[in-house]
C-alpha positions as CSV (number, residue, x, y, z in Angstrom):
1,X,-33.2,20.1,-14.0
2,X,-30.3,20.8,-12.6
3,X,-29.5,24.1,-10.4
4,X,-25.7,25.1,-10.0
5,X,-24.8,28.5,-9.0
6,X,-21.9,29.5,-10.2
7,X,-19.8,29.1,-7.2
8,X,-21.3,25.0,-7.2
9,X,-19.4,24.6,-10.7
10,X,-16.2,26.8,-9.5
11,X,-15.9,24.1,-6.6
12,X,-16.7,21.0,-8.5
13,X,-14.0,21.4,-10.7
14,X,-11.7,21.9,-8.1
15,X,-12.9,19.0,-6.3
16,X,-12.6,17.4,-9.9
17,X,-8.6,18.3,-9.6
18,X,-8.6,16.3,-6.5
19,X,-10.4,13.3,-7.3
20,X,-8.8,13.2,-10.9
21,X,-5.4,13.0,-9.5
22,X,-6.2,10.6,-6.6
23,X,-7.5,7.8,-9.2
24,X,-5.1,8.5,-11.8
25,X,-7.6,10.0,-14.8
26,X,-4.8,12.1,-16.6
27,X,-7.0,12.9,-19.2
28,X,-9.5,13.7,-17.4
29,X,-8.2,16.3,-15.4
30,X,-6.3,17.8,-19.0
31,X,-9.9,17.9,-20.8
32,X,-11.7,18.5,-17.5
33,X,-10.1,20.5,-15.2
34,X,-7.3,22.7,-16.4
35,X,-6.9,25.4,-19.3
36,X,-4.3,24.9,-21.9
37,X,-1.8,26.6,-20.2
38,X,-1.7,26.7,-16.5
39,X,0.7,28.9,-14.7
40,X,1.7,26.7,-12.0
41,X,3.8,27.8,-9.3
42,X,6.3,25.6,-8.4
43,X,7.9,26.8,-5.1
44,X,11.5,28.2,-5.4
45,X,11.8,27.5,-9.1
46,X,9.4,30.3,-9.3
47,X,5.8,30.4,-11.3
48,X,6.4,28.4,-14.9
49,X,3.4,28.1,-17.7
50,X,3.0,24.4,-18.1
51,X,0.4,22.1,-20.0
52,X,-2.2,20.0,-18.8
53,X,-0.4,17.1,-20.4
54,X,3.3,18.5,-18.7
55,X,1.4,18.7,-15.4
56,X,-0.1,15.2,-16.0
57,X,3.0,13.9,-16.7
58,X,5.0,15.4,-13.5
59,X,2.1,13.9,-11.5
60,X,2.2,10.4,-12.9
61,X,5.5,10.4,-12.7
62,X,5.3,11.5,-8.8
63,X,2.7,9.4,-7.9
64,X,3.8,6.3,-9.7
65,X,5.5,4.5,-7.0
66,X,2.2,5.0,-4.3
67,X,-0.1,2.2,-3.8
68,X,-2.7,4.9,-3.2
69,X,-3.2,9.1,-3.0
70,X,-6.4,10.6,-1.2
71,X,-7.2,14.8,-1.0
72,X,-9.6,16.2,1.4
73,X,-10.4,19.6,0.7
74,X,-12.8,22.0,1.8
75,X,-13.1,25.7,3.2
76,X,-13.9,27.0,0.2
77,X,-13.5,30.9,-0.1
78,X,-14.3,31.4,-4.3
79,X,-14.3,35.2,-5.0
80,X,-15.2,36.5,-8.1
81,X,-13.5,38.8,-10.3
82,X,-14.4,40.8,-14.0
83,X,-17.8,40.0,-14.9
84,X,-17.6,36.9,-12.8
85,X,-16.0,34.9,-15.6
86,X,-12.9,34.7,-13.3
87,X,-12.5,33.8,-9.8
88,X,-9.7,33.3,-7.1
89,X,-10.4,29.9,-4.8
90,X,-8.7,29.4,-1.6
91,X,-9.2,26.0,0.0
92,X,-7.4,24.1,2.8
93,X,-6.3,20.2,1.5
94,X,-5.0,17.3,3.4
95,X,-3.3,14.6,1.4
96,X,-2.4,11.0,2.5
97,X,0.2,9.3,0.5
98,X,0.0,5.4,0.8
99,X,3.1,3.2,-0.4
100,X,2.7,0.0,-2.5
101,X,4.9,-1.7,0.5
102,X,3.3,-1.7,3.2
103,X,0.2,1.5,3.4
104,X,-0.3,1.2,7.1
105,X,3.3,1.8,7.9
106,X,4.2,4.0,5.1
107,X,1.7,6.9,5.6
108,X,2.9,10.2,3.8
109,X,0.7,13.3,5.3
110,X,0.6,16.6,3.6
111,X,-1.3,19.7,5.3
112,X,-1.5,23.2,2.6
113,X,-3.9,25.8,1.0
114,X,-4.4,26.1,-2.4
115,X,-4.7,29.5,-3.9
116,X,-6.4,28.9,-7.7
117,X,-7.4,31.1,-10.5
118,X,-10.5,29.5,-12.5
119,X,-11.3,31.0,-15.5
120,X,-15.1,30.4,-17.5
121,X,-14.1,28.9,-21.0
122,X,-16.2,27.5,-24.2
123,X,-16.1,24.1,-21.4
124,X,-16.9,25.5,-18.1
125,X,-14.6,26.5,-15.5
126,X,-10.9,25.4,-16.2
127,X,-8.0,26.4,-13.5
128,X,-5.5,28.7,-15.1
129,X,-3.1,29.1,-11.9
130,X,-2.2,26.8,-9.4
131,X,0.1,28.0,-6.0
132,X,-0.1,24.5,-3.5
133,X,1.8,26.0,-0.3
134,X,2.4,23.6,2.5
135,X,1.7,24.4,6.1
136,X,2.7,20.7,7.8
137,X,4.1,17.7,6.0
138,X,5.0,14.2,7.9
139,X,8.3,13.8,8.9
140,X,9.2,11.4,6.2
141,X,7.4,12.8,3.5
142,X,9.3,13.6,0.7
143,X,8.2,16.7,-1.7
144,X,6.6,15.5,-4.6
């Protein structure tokens, strides 16, 4: 039998977010991993409710061009709101973008935090707000 606390499940579906999106399961991280709504905040365009699918799609789209996409995250701080049905996750992430071309020479590095909000639903844990706020990125990297 398994034995998850509920911080274990808060994390694994954030590590699920990461994972999902660097092998390209779309609907896997929709069914999985968000809520149907997420507000997601997009920077200076300011905090916009958008789908799993819409967030999927952006993502794909993004991504499509790289040859391969790894996250590393970790520092987990997972603090628990009403009832402990909701929770606010901070982690640090580093992301390596790899280009079809030519990986060893096109290396895209991205350094952030991620502040979430996870919310406990009929299917487990599902982020309902996303905020990705960049601390370093590689010269050349563009924003995606």
């Amino acid at each position: 039998m398994e034995n998850k606390s509920k911080r274990d499940e808060i994390i694994e579906v954030v590590n699920k977010l990461f994972i999902y999106t660097d092998t390209r399961q779309w609907s896997r991280l929709q069914e999985d991993v968000f809520t149907p709504i997420v507000q997601f905040d997009r920077g200076q365009e300011g905090i916009v409710g958008l789908s799993g699918t819409d967030i999927a799609r952006l993502w794909d789209e993004g991504f499509r061009d790289l040859g391969a996409i790894h996250h590393q995250a970790g520092n987990y701080l997972v603090n628990f709101g009403h009832e402990s049905i909701e929770a606010d996750v901070f982690c640090y992430a580093v992301a390596y973008h790899f280009t079809k071309k030519d990986p060893v020479e096109k290396l895209r590095e991205f350094i952030g935090q991620y502040n979430l909000h996870v919310v406990l639903t009929d299917l487990g844990w599902r982020i309902d707000s996303f905020k990705y706020t960049p601390t370093y990125r590689s010269p050349d990297a563009a924003t995606v």
